[in-house]
Biopython code that builds the backbone (N, CA, C, O; Angstrom):
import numpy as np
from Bio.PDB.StructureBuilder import StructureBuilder

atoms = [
    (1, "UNK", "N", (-90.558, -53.287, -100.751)),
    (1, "UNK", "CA", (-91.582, -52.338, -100.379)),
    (1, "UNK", "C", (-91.436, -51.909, -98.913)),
    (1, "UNK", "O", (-91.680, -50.719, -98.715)),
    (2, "UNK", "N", (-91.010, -52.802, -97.618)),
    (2, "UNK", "CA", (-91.017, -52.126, -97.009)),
    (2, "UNK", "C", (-89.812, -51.069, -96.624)),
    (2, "UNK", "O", (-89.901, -49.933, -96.158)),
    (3, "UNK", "N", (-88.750, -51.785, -96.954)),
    (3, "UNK", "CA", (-87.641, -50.469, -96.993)),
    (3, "UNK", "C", (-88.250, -48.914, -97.283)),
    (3, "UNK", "O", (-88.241, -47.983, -96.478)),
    (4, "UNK", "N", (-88.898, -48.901, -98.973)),
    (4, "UNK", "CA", (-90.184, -47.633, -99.173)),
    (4, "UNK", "C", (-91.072, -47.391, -97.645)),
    (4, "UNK", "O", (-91.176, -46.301, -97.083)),
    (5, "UNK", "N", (-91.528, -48.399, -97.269)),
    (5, "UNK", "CA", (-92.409, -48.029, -96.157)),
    (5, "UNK", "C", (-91.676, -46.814, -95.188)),
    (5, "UNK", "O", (-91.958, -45.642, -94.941)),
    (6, "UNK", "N", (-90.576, -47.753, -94.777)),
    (6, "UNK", "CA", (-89.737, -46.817, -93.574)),
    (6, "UNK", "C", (-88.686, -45.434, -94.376)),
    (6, "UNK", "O", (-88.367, -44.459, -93.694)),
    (7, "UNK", "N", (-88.304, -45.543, -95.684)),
    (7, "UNK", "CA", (-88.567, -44.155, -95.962)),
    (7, "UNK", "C", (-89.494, -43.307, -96.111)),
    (7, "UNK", "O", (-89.067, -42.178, -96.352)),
    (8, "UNK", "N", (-90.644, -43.409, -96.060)),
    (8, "UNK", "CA", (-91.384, -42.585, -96.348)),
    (8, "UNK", "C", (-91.860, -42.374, -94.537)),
    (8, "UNK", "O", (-92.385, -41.372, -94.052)),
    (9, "UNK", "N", (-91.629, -43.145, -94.099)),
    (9, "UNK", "CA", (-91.710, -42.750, -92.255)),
    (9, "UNK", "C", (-91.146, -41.461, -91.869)),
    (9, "UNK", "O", (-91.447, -40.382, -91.358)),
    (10, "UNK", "N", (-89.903, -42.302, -92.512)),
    (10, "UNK", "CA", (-88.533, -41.072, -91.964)),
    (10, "UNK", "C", (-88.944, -39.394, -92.902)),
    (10, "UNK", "O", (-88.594, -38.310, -92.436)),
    (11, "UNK", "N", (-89.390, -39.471, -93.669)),
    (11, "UNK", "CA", (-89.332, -38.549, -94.539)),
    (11, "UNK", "C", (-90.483, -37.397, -93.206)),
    (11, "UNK", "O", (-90.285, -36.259, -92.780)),
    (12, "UNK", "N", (-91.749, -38.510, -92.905)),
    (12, "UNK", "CA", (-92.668, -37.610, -92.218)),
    (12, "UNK", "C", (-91.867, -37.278, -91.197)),
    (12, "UNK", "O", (-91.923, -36.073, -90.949)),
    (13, "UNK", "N", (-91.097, -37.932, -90.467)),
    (13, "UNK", "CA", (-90.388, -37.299, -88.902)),
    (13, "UNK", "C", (-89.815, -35.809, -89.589)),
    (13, "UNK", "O", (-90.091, -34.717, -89.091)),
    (14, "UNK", "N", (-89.080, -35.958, -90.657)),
    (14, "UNK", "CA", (-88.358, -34.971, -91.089)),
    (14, "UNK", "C", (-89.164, -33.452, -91.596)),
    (14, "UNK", "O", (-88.533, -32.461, -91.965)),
    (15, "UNK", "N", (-90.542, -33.525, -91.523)),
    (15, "UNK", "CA", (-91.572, -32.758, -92.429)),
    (15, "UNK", "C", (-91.909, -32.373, -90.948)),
    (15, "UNK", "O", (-92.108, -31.159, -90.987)),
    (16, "UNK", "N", (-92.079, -32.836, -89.597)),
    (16, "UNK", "CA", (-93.228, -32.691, -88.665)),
    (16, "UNK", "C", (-92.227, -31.932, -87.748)),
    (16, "UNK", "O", (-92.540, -32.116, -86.571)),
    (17, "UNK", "N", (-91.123, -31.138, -87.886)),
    (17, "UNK", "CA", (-90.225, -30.081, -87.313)),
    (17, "UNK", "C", (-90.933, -29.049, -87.225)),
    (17, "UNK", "O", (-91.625, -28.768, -86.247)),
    (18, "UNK", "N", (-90.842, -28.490, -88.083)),
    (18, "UNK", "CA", (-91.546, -26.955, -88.047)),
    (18, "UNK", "C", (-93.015, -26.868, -87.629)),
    (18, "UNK", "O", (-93.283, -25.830, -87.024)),
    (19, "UNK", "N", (-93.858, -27.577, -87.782)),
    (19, "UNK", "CA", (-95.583, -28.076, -87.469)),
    (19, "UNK", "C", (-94.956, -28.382, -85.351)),
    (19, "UNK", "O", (-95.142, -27.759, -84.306)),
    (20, "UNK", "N", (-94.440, -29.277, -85.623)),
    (20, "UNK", "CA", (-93.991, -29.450, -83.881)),
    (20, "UNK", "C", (-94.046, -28.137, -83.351)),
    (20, "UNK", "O", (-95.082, -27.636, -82.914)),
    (21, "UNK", "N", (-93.003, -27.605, -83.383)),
    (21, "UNK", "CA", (-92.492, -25.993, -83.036)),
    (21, "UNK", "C", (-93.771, -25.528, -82.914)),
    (21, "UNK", "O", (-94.184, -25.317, -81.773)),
    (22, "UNK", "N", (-94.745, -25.251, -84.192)),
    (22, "UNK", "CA", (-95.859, -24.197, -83.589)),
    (22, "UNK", "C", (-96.788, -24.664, -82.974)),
    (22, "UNK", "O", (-97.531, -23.764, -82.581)),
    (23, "UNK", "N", (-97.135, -25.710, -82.676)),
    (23, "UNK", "CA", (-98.058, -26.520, -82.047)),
    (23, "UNK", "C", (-97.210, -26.507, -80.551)),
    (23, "UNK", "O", (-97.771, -25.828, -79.691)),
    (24, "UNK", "N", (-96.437, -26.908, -80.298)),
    (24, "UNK", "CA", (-95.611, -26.680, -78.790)),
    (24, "UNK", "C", (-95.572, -25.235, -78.300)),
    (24, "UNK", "O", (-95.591, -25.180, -77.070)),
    (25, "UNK", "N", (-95.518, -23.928, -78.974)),
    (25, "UNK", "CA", (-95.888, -22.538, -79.024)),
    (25, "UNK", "C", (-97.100, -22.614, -78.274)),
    (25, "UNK", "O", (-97.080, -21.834, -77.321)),
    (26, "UNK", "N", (-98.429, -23.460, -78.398)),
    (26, "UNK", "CA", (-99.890, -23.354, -78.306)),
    (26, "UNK", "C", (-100.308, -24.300, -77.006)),
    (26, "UNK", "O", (-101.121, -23.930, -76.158)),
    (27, "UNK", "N", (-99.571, -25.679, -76.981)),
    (27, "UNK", "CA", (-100.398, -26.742, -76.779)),
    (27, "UNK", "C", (-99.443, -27.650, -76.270)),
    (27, "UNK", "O", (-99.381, -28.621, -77.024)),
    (28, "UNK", "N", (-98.517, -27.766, -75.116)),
    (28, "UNK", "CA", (-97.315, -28.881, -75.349)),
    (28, "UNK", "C", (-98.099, -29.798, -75.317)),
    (28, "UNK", "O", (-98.151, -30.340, -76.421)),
    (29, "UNK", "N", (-98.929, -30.379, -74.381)),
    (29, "UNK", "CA", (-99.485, -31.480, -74.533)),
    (29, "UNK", "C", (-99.990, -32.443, -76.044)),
    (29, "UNK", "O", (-99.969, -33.647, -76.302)),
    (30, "UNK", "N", (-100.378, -31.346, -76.732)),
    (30, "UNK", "CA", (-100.443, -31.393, -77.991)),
    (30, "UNK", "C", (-99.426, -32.381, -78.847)),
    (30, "UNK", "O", (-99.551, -33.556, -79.193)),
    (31, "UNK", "N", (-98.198, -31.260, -79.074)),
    (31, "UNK", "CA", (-97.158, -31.381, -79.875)),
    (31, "UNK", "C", (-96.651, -32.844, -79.029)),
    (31, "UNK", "O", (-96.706, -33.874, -79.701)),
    (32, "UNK", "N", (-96.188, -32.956, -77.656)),
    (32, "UNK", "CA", (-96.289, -34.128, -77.276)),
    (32, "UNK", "C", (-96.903, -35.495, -77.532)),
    (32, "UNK", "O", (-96.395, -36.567, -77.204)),
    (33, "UNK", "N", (-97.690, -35.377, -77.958)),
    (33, "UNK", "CA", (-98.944, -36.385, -78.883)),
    (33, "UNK", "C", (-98.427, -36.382, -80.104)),
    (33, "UNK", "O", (-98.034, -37.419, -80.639)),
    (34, "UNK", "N", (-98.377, -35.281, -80.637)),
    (34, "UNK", "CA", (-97.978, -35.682, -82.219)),
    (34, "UNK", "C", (-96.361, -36.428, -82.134)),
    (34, "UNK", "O", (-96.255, -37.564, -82.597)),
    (35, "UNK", "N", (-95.673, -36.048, -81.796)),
    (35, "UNK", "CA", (-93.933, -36.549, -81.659)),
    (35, "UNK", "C", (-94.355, -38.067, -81.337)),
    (35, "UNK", "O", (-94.007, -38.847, -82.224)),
    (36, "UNK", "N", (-95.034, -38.649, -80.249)),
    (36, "UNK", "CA", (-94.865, -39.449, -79.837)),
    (36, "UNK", "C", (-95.282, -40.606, -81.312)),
    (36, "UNK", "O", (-94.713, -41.646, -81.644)),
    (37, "UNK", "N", (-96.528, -39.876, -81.971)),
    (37, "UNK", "CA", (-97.301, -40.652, -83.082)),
    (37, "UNK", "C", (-96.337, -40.630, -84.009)),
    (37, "UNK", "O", (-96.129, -41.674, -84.627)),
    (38, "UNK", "N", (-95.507, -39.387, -84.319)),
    (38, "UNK", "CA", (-94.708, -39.841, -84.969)),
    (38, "UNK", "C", (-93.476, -40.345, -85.317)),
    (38, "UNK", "O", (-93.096, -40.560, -86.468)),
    (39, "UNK", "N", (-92.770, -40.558, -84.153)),
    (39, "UNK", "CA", (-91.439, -41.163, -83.844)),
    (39, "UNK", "C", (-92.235, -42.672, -83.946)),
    (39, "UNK", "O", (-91.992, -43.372, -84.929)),
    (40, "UNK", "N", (-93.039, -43.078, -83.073)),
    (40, "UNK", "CA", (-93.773, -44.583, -83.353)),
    (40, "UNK", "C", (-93.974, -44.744, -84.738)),
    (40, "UNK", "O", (-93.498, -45.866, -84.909)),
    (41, "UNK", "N", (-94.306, -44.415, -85.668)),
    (41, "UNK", "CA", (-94.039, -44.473, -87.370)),
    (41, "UNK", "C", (-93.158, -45.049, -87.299)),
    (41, "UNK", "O", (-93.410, -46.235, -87.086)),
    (42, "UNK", "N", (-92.100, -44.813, -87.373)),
    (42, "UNK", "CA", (-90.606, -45.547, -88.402)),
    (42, "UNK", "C", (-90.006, -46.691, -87.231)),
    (42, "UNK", "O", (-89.279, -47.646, -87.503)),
    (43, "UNK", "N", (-90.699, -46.188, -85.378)),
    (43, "UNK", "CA", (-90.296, -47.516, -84.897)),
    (43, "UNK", "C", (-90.613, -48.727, -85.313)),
    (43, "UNK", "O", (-89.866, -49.699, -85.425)),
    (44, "UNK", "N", (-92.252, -48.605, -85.639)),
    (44, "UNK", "CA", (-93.094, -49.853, -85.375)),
    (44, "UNK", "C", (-92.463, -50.791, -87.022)),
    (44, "UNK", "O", (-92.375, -52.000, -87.234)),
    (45, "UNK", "N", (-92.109, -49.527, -87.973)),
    (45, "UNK", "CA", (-91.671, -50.503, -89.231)),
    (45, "UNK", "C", (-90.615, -50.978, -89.252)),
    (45, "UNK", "O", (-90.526, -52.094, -89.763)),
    (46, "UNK", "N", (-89.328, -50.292, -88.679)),
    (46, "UNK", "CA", (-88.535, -51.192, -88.419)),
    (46, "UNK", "C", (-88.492, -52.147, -87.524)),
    (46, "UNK", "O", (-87.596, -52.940, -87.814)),
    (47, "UNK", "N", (-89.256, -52.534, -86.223)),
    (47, "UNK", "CA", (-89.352, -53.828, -85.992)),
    (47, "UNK", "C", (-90.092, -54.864, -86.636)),
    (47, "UNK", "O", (-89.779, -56.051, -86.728)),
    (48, "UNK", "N", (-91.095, -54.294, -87.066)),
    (48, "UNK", "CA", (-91.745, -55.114, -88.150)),
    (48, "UNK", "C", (-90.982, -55.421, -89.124)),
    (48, "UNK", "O", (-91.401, -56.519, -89.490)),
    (49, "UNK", "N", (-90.159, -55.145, -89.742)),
    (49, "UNK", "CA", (-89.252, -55.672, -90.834)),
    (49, "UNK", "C", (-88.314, -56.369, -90.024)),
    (49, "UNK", "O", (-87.382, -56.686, -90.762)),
    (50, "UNK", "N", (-88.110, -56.759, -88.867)),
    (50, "UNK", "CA", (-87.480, -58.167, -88.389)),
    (50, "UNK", "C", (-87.952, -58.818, -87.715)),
    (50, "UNK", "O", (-87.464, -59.440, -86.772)),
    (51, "UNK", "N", (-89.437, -58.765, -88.254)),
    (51, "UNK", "CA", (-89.942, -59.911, -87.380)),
    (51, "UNK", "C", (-90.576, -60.718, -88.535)),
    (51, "UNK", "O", (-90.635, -60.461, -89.737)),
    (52, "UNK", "N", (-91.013, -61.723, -87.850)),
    (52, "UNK", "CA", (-91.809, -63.150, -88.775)),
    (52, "UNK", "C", (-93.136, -63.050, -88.246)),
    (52, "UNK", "O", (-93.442, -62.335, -87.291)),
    (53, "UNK", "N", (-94.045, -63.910, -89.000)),
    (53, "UNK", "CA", (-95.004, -64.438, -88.456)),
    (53, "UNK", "C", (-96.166, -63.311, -88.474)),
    (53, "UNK", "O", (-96.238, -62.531, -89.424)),
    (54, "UNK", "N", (-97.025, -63.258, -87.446)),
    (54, "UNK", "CA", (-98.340, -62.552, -87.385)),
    (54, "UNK", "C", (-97.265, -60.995, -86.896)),
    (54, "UNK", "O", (-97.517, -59.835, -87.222)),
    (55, "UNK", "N", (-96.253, -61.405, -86.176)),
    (55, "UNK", "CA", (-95.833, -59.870, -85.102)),
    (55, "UNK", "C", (-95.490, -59.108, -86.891)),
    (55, "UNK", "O", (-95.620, -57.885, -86.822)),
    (56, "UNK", "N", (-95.197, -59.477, -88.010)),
    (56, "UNK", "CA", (-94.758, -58.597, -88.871)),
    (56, "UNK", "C", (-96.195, -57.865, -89.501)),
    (56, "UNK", "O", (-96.106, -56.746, -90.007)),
    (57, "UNK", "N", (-96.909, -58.249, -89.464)),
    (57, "UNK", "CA", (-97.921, -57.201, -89.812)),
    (57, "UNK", "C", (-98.948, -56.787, -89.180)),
    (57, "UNK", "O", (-99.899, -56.119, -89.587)),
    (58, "UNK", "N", (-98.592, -57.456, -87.576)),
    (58, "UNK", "CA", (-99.412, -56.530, -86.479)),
    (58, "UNK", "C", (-99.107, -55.383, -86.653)),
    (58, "UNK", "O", (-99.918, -54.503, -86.942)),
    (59, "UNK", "N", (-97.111, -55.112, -86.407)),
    (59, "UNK", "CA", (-96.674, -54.262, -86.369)),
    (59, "UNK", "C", (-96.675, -53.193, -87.398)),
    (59, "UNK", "O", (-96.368, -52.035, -87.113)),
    (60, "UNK", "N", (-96.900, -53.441, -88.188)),
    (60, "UNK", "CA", (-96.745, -52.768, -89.554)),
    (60, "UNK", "C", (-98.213, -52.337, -89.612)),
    (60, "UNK", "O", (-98.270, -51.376, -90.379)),
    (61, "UNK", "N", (-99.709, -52.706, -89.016)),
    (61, "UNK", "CA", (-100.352, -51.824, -88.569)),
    (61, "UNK", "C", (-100.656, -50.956, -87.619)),
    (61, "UNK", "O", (-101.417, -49.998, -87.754)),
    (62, "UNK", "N", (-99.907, -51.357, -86.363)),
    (62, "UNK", "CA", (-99.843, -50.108, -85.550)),
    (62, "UNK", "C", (-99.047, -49.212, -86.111)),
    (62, "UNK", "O", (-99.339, -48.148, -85.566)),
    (63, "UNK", "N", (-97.982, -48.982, -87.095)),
    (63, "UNK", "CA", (-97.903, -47.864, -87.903)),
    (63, "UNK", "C", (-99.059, -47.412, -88.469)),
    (63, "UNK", "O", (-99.314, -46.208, -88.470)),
    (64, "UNK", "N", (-99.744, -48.170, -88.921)),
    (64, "UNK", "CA", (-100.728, -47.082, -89.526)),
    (64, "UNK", "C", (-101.695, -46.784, -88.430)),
    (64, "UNK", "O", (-102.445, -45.809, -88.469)),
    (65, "UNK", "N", (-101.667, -47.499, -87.615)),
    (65, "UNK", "CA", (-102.748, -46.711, -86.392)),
    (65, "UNK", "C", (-102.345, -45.408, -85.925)),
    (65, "UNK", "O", (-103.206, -44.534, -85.835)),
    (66, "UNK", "N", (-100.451, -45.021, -85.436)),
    (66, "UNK", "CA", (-100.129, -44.230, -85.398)),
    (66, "UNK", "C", (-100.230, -42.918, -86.249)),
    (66, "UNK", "O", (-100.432, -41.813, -85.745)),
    (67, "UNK", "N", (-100.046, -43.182, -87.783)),
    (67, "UNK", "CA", (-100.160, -42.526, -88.375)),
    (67, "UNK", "C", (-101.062, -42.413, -89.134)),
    (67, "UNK", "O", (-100.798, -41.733, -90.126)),
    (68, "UNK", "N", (-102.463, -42.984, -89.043)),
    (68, "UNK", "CA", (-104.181, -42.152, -88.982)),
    (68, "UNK", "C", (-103.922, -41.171, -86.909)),
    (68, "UNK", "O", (-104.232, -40.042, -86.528)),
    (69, "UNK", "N", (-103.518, -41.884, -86.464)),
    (69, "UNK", "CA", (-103.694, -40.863, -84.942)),
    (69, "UNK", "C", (-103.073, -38.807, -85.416)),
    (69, "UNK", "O", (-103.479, -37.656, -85.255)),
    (70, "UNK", "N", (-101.940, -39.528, -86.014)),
    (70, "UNK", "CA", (-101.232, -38.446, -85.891)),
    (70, "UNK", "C", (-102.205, -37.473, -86.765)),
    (70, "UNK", "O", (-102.395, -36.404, -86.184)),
    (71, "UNK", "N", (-102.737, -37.563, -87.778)),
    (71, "UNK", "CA", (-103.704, -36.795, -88.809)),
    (71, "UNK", "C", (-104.889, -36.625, -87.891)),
    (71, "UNK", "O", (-105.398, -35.512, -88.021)),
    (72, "UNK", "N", (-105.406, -37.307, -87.109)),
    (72, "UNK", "CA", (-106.390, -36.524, -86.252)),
    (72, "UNK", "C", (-105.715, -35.380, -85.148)),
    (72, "UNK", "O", (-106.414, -34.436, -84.780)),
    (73, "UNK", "N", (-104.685, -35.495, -84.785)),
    (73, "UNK", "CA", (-104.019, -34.680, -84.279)),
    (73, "UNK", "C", (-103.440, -33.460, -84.833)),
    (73, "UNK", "O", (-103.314, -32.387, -84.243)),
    (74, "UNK", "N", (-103.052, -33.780, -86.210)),
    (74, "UNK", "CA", (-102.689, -32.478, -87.129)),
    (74, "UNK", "C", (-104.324, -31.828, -87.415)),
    (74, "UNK", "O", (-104.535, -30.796, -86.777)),
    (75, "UNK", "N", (-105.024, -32.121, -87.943)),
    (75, "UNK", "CA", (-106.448, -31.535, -87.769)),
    (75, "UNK", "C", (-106.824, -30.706, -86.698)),
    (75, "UNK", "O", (-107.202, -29.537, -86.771)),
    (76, "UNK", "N", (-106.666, -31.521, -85.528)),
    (76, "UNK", "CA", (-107.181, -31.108, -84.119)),
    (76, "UNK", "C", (-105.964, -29.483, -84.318)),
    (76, "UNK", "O", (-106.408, -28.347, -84.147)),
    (77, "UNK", "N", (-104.886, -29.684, -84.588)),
    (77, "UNK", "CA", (-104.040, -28.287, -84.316)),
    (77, "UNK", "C", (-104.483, -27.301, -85.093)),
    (77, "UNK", "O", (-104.686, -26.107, -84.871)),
    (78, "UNK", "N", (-104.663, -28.308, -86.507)),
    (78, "UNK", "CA", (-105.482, -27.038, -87.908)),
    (78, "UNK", "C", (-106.667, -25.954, -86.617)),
    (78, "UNK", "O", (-106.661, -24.780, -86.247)),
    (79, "UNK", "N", (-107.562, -27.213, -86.304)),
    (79, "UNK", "CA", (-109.238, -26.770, -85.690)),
    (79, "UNK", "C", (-108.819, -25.645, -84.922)),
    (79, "UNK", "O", (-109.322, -24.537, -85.105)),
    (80, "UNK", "N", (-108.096, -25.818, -84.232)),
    (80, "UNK", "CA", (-107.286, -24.725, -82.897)),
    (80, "UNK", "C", (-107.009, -23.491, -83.315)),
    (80, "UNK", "O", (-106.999, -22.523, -82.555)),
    (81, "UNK", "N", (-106.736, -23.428, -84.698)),
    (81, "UNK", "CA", (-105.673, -22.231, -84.905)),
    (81, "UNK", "C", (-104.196, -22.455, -85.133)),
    (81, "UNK", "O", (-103.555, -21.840, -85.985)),
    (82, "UNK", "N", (-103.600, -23.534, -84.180)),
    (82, "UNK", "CA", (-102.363, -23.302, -83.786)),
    (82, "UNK", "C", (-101.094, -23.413, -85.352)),
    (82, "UNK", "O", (-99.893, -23.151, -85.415)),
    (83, "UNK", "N", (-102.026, -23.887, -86.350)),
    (83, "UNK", "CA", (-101.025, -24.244, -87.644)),
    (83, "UNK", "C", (-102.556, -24.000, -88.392)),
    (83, "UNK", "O", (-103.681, -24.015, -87.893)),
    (84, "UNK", "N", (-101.979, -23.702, -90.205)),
    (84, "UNK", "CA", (-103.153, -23.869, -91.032)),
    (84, "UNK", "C", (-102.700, -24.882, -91.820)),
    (84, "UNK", "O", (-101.573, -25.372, -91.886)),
    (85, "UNK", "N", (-104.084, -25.245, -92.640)),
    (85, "UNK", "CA", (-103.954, -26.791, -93.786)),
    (85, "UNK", "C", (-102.471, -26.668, -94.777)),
    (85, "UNK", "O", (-102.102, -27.775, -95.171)),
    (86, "UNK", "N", (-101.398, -25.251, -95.321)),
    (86, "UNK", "CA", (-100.782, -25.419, -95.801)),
    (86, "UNK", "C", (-99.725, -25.923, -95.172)),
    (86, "UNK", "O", (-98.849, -26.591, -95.721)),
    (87, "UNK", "N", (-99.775, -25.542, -93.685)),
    (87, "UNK", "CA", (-98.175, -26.009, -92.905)),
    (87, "UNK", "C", (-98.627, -27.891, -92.742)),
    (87, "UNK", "O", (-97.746, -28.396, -92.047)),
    (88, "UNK", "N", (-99.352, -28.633, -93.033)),
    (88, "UNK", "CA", (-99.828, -29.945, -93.030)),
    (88, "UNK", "C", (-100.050, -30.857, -93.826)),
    (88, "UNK", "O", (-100.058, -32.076, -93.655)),
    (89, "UNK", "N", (-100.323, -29.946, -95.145)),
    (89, "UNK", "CA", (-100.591, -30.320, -96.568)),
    (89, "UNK", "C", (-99.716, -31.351, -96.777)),
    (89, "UNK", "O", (-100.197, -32.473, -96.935)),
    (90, "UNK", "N", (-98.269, -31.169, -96.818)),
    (90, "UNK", "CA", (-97.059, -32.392, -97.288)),
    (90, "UNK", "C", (-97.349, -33.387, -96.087)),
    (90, "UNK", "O", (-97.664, -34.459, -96.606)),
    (91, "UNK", "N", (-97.385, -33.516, -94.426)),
    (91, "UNK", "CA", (-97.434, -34.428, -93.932)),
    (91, "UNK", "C", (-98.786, -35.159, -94.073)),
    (91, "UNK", "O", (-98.831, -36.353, -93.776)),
    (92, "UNK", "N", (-99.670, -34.644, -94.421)),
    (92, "UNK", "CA", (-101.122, -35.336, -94.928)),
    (92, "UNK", "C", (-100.725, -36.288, -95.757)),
    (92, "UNK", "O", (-100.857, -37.479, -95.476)),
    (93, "UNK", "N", (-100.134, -35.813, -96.998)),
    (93, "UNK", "CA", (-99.860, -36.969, -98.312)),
    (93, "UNK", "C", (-98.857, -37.913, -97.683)),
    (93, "UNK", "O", (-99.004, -39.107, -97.944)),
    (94, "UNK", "N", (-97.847, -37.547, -96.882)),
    (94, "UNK", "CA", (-96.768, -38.571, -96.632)),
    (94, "UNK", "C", (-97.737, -39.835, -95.584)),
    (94, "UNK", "O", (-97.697, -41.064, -95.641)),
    (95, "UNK", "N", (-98.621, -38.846, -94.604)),
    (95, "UNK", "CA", (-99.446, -40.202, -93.916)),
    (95, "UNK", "C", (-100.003, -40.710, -94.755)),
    (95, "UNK", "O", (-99.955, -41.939, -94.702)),
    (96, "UNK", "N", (-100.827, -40.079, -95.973)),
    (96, "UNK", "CA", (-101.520, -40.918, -97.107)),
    (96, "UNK", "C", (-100.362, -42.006, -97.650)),
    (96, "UNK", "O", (-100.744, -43.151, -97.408)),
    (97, "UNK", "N", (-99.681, -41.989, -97.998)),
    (97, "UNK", "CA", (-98.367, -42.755, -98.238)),
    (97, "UNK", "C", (-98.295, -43.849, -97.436)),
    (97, "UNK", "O", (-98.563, -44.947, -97.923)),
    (98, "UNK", "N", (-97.987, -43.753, -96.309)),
    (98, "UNK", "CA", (-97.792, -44.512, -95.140)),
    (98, "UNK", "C", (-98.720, -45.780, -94.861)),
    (98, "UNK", "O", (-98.625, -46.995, -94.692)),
    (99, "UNK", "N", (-99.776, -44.654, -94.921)),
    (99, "UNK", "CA", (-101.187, -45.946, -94.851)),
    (99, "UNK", "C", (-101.327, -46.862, -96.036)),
    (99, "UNK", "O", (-101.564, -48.050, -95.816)),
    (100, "UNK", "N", (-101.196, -46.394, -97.368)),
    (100, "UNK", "CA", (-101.301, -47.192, -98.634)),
    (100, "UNK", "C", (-100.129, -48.333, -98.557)),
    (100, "UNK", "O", (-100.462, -49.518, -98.571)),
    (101, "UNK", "N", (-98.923, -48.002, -98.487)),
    (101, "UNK", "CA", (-97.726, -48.769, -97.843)),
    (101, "UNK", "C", (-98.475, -50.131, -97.062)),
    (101, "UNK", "O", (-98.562, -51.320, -97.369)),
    (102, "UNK", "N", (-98.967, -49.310, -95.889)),
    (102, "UNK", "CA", (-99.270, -50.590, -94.903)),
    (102, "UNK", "C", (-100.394, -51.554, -95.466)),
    (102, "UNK", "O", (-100.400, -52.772, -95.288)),
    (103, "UNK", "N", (-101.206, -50.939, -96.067)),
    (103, "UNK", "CA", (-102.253, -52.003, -96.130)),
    (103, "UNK", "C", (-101.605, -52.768, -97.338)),
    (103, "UNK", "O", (-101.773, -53.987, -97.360)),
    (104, "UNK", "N", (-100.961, -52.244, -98.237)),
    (104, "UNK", "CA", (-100.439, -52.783, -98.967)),
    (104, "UNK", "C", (-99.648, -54.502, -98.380)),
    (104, "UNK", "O", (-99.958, -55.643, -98.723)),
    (105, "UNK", "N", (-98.937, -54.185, -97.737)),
    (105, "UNK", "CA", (-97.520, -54.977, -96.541)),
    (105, "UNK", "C", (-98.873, -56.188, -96.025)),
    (105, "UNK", "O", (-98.679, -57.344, -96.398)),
    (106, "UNK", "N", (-99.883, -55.975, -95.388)),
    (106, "UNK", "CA", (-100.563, -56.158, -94.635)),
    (106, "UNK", "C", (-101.690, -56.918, -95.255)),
    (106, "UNK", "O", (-102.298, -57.643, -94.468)),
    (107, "UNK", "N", (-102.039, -56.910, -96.310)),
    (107, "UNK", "CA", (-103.104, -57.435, -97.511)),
    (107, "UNK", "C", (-102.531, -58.183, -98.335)),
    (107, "UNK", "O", (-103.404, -58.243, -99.202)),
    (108, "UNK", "N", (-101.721, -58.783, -98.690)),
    (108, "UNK", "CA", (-100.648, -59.693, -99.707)),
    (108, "UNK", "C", (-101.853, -59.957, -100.462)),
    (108, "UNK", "O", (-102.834, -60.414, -99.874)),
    (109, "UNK", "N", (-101.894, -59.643, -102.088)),
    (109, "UNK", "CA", (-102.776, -60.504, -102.839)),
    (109, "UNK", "C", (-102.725, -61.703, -103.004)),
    (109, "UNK", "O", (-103.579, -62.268, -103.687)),
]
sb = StructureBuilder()
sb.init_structure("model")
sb.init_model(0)
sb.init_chain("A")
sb.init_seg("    ")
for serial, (resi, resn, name, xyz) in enumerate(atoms, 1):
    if name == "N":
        sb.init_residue(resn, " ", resi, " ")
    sb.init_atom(name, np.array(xyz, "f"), 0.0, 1.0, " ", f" {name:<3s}", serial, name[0])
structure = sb.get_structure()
C-alpha cells in the first residue's frame, strides 16, 4: 500500500503543472505555496517508507497535512478567480486519494 501511496503522490505533482502556471500568472506567492505542498507529498512518503517506528507514520501524516494544505490552497486560487473547479477537479480526487492512503498507513486495524 504504500508504494500506491507514493504513486498516487507522484501522479498529483504530475496533474499540478498546468494549475501552477495559472496561479503563478496571478499570485507567485501563491503558486509558491502550492509547489512547496506539493513536492512535500511524495517527499514525506518516501521517507516514511524507510523509516521504523513512530517517524513512519508521523511522516506519512505530514503528507496528509500537506496535502489537506494544498486543497485549501487550490480553493483559495478557485475563490480568486485565478483557476476554476474544472482545472482542480482531478487534483481534488488524487488529494482525496492521498488522504484515504494515509489514514489508512496510519490506523492499522
Amino acid at each position: 500500500m504504500a508504494f500506491e501511496f507514493l504513486e498516487v503522490a507522484i501522479q498529483l505533482v504530475q496533474h499540478s503543472g498546468p494549475v501552477l502556471k495559472k496561479v503563478q500568472a496571478h499570485d507567485r506567492d501563491l503558486e509558491r505555496q502550492l509547489r512547496k505542498a506539493v513536492s512535500g507529498i511524495p517527499s514525506s512518503i518516501a521517507e516514511g517508507n524507510r523509516r521504523g517506528g513512530k517517524d513512519r507514520p508521523y511522516l506519512f501524516r505530514t503528507a496528509a497535512g500537506s496535502a489537506d494544505e494544498m486543497r485549501v490552497r487550490l480553493i483559495t486560487a478557485v475563490a480568486f478567480g485565478y483557476v476554476n473547479s474544472v482545472d482542480i477537479g482531478p487534483m481534488l480526487a488524487l488529494i482525496d486519494r492521498v488522504l484515504a492512503l494515509s489514514w489508512r498507513l496510519t490506523h492499522p486495524r
